[in-house]
N, C-alpha and C positions, 0 to 999 in steps of 0.2 A: 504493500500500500504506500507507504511512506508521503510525503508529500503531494499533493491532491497538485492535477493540471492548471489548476487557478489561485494557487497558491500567491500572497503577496509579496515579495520580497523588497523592503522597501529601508531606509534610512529616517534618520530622526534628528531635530535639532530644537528650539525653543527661538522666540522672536529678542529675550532680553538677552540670551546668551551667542545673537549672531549678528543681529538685521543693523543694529550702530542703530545711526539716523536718531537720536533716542529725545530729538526735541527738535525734529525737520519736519514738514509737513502739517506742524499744527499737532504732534504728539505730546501728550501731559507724562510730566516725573512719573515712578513705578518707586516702589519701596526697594526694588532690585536695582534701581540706577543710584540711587541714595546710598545702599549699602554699599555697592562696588566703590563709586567714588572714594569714598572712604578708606577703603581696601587698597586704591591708588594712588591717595594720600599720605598715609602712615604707612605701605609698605611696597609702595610702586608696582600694583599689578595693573593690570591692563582692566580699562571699566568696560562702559556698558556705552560711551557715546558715538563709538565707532564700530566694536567687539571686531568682526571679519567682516564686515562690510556687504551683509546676505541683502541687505535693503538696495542696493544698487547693483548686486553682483547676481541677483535669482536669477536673470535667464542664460548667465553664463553656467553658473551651477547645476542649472536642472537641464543643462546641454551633458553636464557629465554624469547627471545623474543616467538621461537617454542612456549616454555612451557605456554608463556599467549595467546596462540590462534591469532599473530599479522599476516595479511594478507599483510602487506607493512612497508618499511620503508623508510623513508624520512631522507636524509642524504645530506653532502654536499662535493663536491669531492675542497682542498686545492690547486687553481692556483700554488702554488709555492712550493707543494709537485711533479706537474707534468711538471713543467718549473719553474727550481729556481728562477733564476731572472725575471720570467713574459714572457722574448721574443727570450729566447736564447735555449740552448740545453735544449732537452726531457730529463727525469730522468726515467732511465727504472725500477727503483725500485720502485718508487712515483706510475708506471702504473701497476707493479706486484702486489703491494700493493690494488690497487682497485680493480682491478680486481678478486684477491682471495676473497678480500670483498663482492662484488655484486657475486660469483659465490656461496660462503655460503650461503647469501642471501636465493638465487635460489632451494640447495638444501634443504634447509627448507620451501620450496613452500613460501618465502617473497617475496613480487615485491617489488624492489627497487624504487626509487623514488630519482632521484640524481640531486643538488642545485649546478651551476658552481664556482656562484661566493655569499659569505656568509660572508661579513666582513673582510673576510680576505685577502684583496689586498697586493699583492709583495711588499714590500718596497725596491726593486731595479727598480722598475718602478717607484716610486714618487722619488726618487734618481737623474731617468734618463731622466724625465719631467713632473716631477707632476703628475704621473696616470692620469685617467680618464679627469684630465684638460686640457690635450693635445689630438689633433685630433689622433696621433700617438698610442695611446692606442687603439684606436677600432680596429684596426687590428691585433695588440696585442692581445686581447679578440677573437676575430674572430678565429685565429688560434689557441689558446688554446681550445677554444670549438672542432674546429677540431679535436685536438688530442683526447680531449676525447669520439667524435662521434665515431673514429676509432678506438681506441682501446674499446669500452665499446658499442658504439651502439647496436649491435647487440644482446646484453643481458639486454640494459637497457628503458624501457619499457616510460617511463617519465623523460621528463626533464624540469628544472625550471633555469632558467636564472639566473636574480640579485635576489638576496634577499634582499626585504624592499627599495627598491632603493631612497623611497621618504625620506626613516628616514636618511637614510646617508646621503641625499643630505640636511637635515636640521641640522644635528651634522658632521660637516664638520669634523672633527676631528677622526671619524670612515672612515674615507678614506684617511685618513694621509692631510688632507688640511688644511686649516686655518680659510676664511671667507667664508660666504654666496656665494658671487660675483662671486669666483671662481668655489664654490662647485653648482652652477648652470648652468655653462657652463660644469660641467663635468657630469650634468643630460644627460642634452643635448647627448653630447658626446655616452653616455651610453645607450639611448633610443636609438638612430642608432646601437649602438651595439647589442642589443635586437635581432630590425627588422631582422641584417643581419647573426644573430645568427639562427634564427627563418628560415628565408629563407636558409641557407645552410643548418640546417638538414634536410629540405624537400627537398633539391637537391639533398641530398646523400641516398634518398628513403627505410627511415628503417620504419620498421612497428610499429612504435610507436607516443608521444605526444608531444608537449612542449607549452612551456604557462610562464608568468610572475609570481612571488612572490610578490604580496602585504602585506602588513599594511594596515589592517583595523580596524580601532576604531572608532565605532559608534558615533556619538556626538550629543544628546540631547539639547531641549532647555530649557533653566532653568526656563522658564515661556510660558503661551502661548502669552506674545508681540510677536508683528510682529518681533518685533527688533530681540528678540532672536532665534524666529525659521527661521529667513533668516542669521542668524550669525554661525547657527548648520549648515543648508545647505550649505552655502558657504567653512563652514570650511572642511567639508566630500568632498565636490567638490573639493577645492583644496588639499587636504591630501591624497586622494584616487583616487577618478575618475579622476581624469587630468590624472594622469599616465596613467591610465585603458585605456581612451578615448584616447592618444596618442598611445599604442600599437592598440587598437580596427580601429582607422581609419586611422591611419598613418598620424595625424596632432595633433599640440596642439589645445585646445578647446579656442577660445578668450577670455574666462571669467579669463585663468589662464596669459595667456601670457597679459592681461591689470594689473592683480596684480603684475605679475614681471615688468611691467614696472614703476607702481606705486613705487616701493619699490626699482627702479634701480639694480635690480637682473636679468633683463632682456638680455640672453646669444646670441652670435654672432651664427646665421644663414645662412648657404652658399648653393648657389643656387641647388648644387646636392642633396643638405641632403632631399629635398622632396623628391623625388624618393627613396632613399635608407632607409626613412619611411615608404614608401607603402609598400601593398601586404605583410603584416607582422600579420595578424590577428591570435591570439591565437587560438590555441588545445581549452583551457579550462583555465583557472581564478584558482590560487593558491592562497589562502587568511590565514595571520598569524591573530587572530582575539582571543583577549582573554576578553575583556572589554566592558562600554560604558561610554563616558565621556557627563559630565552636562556642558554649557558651556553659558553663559550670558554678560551682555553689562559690561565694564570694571568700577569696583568701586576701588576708595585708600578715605583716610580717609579725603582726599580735596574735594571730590568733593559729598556729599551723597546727594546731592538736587540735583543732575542729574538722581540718579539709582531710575529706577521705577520697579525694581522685590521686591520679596519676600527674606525673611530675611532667606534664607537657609545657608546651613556650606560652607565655605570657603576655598578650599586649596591653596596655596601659590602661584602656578600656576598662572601666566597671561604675558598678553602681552601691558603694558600703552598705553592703551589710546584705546586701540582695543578690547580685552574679556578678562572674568574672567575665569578661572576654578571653580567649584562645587563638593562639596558631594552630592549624590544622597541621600535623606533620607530615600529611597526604595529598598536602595539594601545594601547586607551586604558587609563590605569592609577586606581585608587581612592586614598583619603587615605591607605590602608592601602601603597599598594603591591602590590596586585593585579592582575592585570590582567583585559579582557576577550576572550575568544580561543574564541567559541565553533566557530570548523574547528577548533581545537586539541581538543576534544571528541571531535568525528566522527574524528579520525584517532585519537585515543586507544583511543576503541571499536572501531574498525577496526583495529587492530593488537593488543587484547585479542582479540574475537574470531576474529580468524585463527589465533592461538597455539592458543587453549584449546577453542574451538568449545562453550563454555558459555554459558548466558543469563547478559543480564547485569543487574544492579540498580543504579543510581544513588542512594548512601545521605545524600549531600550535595553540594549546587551553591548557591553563593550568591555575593553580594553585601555588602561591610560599608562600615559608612558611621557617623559620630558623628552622630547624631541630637538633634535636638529639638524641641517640637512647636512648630506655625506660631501668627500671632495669631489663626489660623482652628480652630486646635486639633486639627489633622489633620498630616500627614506626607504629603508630593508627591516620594515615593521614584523620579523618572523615572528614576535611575541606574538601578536593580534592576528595575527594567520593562525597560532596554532591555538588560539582560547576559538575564534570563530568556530575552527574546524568541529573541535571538541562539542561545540556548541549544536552546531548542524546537524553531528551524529544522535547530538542525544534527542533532539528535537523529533527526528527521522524516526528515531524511536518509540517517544513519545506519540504522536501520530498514529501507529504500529500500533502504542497503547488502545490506541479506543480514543484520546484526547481530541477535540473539533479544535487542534490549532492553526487558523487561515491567514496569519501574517507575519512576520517581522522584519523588524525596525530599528538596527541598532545604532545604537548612540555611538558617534555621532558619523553623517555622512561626512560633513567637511571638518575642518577643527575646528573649533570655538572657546567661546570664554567659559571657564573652570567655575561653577559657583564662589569655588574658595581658593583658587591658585592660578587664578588670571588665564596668563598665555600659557603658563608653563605645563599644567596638566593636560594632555591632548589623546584624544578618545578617536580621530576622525580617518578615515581610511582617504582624503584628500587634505594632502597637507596645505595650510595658509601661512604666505612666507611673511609672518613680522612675528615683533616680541612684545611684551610688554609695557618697552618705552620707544618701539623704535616700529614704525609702520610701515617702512619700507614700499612696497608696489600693491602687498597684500596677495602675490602670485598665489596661484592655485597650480601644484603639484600632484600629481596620483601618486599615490605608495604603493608599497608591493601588494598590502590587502584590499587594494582597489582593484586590481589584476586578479588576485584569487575569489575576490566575492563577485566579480562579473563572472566567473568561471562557474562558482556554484548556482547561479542565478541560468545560465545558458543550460544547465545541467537539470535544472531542478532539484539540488540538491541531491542527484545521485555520484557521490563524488567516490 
């Protein structure tokens, strides 16, 4: 069976981590151009008002995308390129702008694949009540999806809500907020905006999907104690499936909402929001998924006549008094601290679709690596050839399983800005030649795994 004839294979990027332009056209601040700034500031990485220059550079790009055989792209359309300040006037340039983008797309037979919201929340809405941590926002959200139902529905085949919604809600600070406390009533907040997201595009009856963006990192247990495989479970339950389980049934799971109370993280609930979480069940399960983390009963150097695991490596990783993080000594790991584990894959999807019995999409898989070009003037990325490969196989497998997996998407097609390490962290199977501080021409090089991924793409992944 393996891989189905209409299978997607496609690439991934985000609007604040590529497009620049980031106050051209009539585009409003993001809490992600604010942060990066910053990040430019006090340690010279590269921000957000240029990034790789995807905002003038798309139809050069999606010419390589043609050229590497890519059947979709997964992309994120910038809130506050199509409404500056989040809730006020439409920006008709911000909509001209996507628009020509998804119609190149089109004419290179790419299905689009378009992300509403990606980190990059208006910072004239945290201005004008906290974003997401005000009930005020969901409506907010609600009518910007509108807008881009209407102007873009009609040619855009897939849509994906929040992106990562669980990681923002635990680095409060990537949604412009502060603490935990608040950044969990704007979960809250943000899952009704999902459902009611979800429900209006099926009310406006386009012939297309939509579905959730998850994070998903596998978590192993660093022993077979009971202790630590009910500490892997618990942790994938709350990291992942709460979310999943709250779009899937339109309630939270009791195992998540006793943790948030345990930890007084526990967010105000009002009697309509049941209802306006129903009837909100996903298309299909978008999952970002690059990893698997080892994870164990918490040691520090007080207490070693408690820890009854194995003397394995240690990363710095933890939470006192609750778990450790772990090296896996089974899998090879990057400069980053990544590792590769693609079984960790195949049982990830295998244990998504057994839960939910939805298709699934793969919205990012990659590789990072500090790069620079050779005296050949090329990039010999063999790391990212051989995680992809790993990856493909286990997919192939997966598939093989029973699994409805119809796309991926790995992060990133071209290189881009790093959340947290500017230029220097690079994911992209097309190299962008600048640094940092130095912007150079911006050239677009292919690497070696631009070569081997058009190869499994011509193949169908029968490699």
């Amino acid at each position: 069976m393996s891989f189905p004839k209409d299978f997607l294979w496609g690439g991934s990027i985000s609007a604040f981590q590529a497009e620049g332009a980031y106050l051209e056209d009539g585009k409003g601040l993001t809490v992600a151009d604010l942060r990066l700034k910053k990040a430019n500031d006090e340690n010279g990485l590269a921000d957000s008002s240029i990034a790789v220059d995807f905002y003038h550079h798309y139809k050069e790009d999606i010419q390589l995308m043609k050229e590497c055989g890519l059947k979709s792209f997964r992309f994120s359309i910038a809130w506050s390129r199509i409404i500056p300040d989040g809730c006020g006037e439409i920006n008709p340039k911000g909509v001209a702008y996507y628009r020509s983008l998804i119609e190149e797309l089109l004419k290179n037979d790419i299905v689009p694949i378009v992300t509403l919201y990606h980190f990059d929340f208006p910072q004239a809405l945290i201005e004008k009540y906290n974003g997401f941590a005000s009930r005020e926002c969901i409506q907010d959200f609600v009518r910007y999806a509108k807008v881009c139902f209407e102007s873009f529905g009609d040619i855009v085949p897939y849509w994906l809500t929040i992106n990562e919604q669980m990681v923002i809600t635990e680095l409060p600070f990537f949604q412009g907020l502060t603490d935990l406390k608040t950044s969990y009533q704007a979960f809250h907040h943000m899952c009704i905006a999902h459902a009611l997201v979800t429900k209006l595009y099926r009310s406006m009856h386009f012939n297309g999907q939509i579905g959730p963006c998850i994070s998903y990192t596998t978590r192993l247990p660093a022993t077979v104690n009971s202790k630590d495989m009910m500490l892997a479970y618990q942790m994938d339950d709350l990291n992942v499936f709460s979310l999943i389980d709250a779009h899937y049934y339109g309630e939270y799971p009791p195992y998540f909402i006793n943790e948030l109370k345990r930890k007084n993280l526990m967010f105000d609930v009002l009697p309509e929001d049941k209802e306006m979480l129903a009837d909100a069940r996903p298309d299909f399960i978008a999952i970002n998924w690059y990893v698997t983390e080892v994870v164990g009963q918490y040691v520090n150097e007080n207490m070693p006549e408690e820890y009854s695991g194995p003397d394995l490596p240690r990363q710095g990783r933890s939470v006192a008094g609750e778990y450790q993080y772990y090296k896996n000594p089974y899998t090879p790991y990057s400069e980053y601290n990544w590792n590769r584990d693609g079984i960790g894959l195949r049982f990830a999807l295998r244990r998504l679709y057994a839960r939910y019995r939805l298709p699934v999409m793969i919205t990012e898989n990659g590789w990072s690596a500090n790069e620079k070009l050779g005296t050949d003037g090329k990039i010999h990325d063999d790391l990212r050839i051989a995680y992809f490969k790993e990856m493909v196989e286990q997919m192939s497998l997966a598939i093989d399983d029973g699994v409805e997996l119809f796309s991926f998407n790995p992060w990133s097609f071209i290189d881009l800005l790093s959340s947290s390490q500017g230029m220097d962290k690079r994911y992209g199977m097309v190299y962008v030649d600048r640094t940092n501080d130095d912007l150079k021409e911006l050239k677009r090089i292919k690497k070696d795994s631009f070569y081997y991924y058009k190869d499994v793409i011509s193949k169908n992944g029968a490699m």
